[in-house]
N, CA and C of each residue as an Amber inpcrd file, in Angstrom:
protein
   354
  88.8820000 192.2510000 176.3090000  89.2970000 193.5130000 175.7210000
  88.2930000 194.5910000 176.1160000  88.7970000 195.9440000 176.4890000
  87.8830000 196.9490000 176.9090000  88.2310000 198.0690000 175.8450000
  86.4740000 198.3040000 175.6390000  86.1410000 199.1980000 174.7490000
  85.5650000 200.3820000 175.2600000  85.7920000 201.4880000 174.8880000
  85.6410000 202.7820000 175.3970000  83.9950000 203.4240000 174.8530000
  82.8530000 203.5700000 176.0310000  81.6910000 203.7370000 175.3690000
  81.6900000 205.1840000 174.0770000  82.3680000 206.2580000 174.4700000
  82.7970000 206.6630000 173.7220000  83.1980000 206.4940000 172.1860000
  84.0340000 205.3090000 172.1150000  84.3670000 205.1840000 170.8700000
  83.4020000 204.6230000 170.1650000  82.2100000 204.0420000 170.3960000
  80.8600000 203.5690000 170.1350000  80.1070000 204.5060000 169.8700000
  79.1600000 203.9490000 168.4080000  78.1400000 204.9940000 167.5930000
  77.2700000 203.5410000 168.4750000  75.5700000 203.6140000 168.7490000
  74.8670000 203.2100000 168.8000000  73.3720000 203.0110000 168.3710000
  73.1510000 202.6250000 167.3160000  71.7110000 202.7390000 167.2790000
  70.8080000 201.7540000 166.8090000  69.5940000 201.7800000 167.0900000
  68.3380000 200.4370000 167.3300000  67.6100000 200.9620000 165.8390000
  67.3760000 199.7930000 165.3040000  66.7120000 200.1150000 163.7930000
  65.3800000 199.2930000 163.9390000  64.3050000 199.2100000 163.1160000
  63.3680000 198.6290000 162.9690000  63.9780000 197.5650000 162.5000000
  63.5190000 196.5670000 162.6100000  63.7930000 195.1490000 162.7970000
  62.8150000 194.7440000 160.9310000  63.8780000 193.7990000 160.5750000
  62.5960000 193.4050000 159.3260000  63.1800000 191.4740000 159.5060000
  62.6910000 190.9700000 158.3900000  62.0520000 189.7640000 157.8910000
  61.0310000 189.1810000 158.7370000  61.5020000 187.6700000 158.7890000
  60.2820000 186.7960000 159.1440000  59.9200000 187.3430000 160.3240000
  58.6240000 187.2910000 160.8950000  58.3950000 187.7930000 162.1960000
  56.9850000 188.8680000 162.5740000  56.5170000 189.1180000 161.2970000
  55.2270000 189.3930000 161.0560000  55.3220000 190.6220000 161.6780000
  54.0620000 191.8280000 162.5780000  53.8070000 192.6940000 162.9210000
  54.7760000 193.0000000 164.1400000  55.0150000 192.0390000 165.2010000
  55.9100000 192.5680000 166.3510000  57.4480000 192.7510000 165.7450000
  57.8390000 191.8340000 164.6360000  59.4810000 192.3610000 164.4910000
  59.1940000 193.5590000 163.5280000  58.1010000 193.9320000 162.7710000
  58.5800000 195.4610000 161.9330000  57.6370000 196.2390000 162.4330000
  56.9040000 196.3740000 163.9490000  56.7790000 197.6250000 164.2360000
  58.0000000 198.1680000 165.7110000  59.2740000 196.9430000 166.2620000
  59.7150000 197.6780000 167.1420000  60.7950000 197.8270000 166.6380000
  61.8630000 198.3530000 167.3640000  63.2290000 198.9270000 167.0950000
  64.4410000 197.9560000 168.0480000  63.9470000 196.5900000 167.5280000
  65.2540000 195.7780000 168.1960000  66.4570000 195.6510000 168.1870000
  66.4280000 195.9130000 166.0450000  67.4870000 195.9430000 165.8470000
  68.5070000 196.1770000 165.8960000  69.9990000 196.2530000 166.6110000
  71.0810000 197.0970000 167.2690000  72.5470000 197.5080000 166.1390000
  72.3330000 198.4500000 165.9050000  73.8890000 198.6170000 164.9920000
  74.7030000 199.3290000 165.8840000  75.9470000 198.9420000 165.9760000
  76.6770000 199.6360000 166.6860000  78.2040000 199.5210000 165.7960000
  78.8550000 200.5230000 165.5430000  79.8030000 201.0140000 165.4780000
  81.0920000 201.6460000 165.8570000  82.4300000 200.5690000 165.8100000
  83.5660000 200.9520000 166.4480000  84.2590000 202.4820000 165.6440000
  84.6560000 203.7720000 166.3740000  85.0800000 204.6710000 165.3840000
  86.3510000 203.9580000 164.9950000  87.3340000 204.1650000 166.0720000
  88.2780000 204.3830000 165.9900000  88.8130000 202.9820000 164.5440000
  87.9870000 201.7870000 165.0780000  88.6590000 201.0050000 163.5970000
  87.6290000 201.1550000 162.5790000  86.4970000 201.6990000 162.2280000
  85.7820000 201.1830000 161.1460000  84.7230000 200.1790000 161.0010000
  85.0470000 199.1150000 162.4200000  83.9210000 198.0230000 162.0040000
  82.4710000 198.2590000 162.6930000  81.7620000 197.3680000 161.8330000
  80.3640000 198.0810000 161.8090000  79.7870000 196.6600000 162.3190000
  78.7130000 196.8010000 163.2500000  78.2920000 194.8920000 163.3480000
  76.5350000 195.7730000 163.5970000  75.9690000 194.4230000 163.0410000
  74.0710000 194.4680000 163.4530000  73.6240000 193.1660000 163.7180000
  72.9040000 192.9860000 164.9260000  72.3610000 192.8880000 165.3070000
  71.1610000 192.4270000 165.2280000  70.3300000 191.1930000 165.1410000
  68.6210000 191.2670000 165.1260000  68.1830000 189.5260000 165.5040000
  69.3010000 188.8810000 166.0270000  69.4760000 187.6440000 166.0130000
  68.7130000 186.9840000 167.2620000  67.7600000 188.1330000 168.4010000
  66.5930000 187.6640000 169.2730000  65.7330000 188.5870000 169.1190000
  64.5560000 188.7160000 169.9940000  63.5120000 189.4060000 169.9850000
  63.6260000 190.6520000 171.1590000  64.2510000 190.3250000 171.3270000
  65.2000000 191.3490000 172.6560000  65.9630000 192.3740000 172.1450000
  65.8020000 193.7140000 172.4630000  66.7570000 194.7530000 172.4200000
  68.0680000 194.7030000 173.1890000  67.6420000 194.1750000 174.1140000
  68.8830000 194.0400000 175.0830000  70.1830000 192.5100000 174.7890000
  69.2660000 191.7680000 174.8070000  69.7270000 190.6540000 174.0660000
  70.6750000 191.1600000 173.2320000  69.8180000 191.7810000 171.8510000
  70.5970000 191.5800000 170.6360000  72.1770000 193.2140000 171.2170000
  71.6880000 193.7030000 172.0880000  72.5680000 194.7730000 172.2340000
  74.4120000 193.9130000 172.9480000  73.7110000 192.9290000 173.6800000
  74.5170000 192.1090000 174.0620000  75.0660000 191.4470000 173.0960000
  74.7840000 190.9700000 172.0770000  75.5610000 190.0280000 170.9760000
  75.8200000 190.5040000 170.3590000  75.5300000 192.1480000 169.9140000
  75.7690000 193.1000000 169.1070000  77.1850000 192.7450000 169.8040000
  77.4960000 193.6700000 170.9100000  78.8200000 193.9810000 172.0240000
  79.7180000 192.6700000 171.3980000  79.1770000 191.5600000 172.6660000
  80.4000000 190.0220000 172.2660000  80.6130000 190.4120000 170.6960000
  80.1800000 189.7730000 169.5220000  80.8700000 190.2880000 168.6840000
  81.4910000 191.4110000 167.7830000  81.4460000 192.2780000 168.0900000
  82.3730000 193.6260000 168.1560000  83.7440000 193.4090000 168.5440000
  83.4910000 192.6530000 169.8840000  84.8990000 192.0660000 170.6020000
  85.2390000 191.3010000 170.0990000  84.3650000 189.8870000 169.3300000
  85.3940000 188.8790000 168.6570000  85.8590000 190.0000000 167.2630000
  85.5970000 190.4980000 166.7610000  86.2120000 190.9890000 165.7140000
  87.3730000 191.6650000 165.9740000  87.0810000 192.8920000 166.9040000
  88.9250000 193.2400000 167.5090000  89.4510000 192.3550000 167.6890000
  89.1360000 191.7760000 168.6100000  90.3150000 190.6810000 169.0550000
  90.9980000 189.8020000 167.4280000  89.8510000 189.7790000 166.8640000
  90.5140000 188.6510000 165.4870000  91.5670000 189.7530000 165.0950000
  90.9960000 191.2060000 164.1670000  91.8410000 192.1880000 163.7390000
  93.3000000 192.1280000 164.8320000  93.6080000 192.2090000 165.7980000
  94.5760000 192.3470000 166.8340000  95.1290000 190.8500000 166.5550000
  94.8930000 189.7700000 166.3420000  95.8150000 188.7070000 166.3370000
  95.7570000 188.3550000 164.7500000  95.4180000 189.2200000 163.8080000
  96.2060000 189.2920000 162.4730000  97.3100000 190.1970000 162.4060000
  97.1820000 191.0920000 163.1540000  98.3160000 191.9460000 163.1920000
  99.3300000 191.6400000 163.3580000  99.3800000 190.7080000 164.8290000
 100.4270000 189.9540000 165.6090000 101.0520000 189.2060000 164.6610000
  99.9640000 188.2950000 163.9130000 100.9370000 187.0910000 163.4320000
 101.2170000 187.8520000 162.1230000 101.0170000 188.5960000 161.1890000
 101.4410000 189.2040000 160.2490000 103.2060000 189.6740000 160.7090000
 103.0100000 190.3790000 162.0120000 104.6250000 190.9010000 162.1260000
 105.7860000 189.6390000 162.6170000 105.0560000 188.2230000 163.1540000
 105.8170000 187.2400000 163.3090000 106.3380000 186.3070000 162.0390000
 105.1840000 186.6840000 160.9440000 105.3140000 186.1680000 159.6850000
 106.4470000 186.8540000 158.8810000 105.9810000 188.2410000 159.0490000
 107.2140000 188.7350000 158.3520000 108.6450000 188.8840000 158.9600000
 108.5740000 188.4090000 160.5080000 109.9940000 188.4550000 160.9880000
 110.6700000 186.9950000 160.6800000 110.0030000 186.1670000 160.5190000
 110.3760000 184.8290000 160.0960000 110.6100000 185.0150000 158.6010000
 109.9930000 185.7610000 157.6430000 110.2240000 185.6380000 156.4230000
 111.7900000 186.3040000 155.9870000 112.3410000 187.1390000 156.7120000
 113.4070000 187.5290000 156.9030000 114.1340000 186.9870000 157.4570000
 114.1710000 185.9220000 158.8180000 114.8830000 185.1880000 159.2050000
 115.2510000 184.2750000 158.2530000 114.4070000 184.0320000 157.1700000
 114.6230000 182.7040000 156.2940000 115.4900000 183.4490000 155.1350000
 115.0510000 184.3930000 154.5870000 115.6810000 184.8630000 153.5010000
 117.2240000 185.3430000 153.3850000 117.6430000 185.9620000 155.1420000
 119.0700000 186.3630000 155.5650000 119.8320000 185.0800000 155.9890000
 119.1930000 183.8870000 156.2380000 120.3470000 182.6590000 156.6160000
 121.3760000 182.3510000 155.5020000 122.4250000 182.4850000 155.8900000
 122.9830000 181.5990000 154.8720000 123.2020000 180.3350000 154.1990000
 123.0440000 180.0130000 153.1340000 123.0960000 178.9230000 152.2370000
 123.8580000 177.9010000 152.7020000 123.1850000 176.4060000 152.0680000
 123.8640000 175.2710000 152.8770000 125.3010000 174.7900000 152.6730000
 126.0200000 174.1530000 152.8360000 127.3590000 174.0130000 152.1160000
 126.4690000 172.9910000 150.7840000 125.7280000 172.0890000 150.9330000
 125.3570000 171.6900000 149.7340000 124.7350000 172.2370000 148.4370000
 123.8940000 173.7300000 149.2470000 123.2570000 174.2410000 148.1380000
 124.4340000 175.1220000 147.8900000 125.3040000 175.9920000 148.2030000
 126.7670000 176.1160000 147.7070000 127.0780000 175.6870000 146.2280000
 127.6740000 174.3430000 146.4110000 128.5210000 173.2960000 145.7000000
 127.1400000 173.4470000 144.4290000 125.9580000 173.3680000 144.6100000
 124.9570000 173.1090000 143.4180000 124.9300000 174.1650000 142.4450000
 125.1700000 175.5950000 143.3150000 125.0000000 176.7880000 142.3360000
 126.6680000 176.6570000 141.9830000 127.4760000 176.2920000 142.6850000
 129.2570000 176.6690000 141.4140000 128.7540000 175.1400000 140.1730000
 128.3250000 174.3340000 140.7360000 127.9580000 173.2070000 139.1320000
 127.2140000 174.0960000 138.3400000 126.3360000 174.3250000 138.7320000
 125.3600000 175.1670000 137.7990000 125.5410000 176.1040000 137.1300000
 126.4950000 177.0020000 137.8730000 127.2410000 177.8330000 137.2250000
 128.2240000 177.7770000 135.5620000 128.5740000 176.5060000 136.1410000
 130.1030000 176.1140000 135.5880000 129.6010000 175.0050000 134.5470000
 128.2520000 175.0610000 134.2310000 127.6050000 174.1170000 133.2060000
 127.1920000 175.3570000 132.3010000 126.8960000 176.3590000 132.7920000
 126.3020000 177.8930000 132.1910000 127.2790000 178.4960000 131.3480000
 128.5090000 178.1280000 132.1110000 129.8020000 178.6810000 131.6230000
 130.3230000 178.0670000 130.2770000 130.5900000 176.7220000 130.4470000
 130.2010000 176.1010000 129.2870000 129.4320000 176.1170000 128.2240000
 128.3170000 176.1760000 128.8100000 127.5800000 176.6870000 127.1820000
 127.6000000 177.5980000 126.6340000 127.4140000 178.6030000 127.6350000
 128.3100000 179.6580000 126.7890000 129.5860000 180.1200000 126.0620000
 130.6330000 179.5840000 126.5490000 131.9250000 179.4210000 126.1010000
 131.7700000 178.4660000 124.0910000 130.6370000 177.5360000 124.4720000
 130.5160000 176.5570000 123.4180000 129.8220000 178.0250000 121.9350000
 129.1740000 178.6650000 122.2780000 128.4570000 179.9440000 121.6200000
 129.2450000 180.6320000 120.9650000 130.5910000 180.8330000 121.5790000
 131.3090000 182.0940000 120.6580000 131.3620000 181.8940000 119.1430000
 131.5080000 182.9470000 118.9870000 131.7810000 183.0220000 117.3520000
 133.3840000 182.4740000 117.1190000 133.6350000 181.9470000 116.1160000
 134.9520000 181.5600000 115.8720000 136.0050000 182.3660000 114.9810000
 136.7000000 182.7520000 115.0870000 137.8070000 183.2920000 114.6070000
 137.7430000 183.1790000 112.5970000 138.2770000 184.3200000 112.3710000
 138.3920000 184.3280000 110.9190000 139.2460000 183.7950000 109.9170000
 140.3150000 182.8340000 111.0560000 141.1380000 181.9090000 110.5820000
 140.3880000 180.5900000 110.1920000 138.8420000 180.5180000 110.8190000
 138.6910000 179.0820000 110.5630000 138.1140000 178.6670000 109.5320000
């Protein structure tokens, strides 16, 4: 997937935890920022600026790419969820809802109030 340097914020932070005087006096750390979607990734996972600018990048890309194949399968999900919901009913499940029906009917029929003759 190609990303437009443009659409990239870039910047190197002071580096902190374990690592004593060389990781918190340089600026290894890499944040970089996609505009156009929002995602934000950092960086600090070698001792390398360049390094971490590189793994910064690769995952930036695994994250589009993930965002881009939720999308996909979201619209295959919901075209299947509609394929399922518009099929029509089996001849067996048919025959189950007129029983079901016609047991409903009955009990209700059994409910009425009775006449003032009785």
């Amino acid at each position: 997937m190609r990303i437009a340097e443009d659409d990239l914020v870039e910047k190197f932070i002071l580096g902190s935890g374990a690592g004593g005087q060389k990781i918190n006096k340089t600026s290894s750390c890499v944040y970089l920022k996609h505009i156009p979607s929002g995602i934000e990734v950092k960086c600090q996972s070698h001792r390398s600026r360049e390094m971490n600018r590189f793994q910064a990048r690769h995952e930036l890309c695994d994250r589009l790419e993930g965002n881009r194949r939720e999308k996909v399968q979201a619209a295959i999900d919901a075209a299947e969820k509609n394929r399922r919901q518009n099929r029509p009913l089996s001849r067996r499940s048919k025959q189950r809802s007129v029983e079901e029906k016609r047991r409903n009917s009955q009990k209700k029929s059994q409910r009425r109030h009775t006449g003032k003759d009785d």
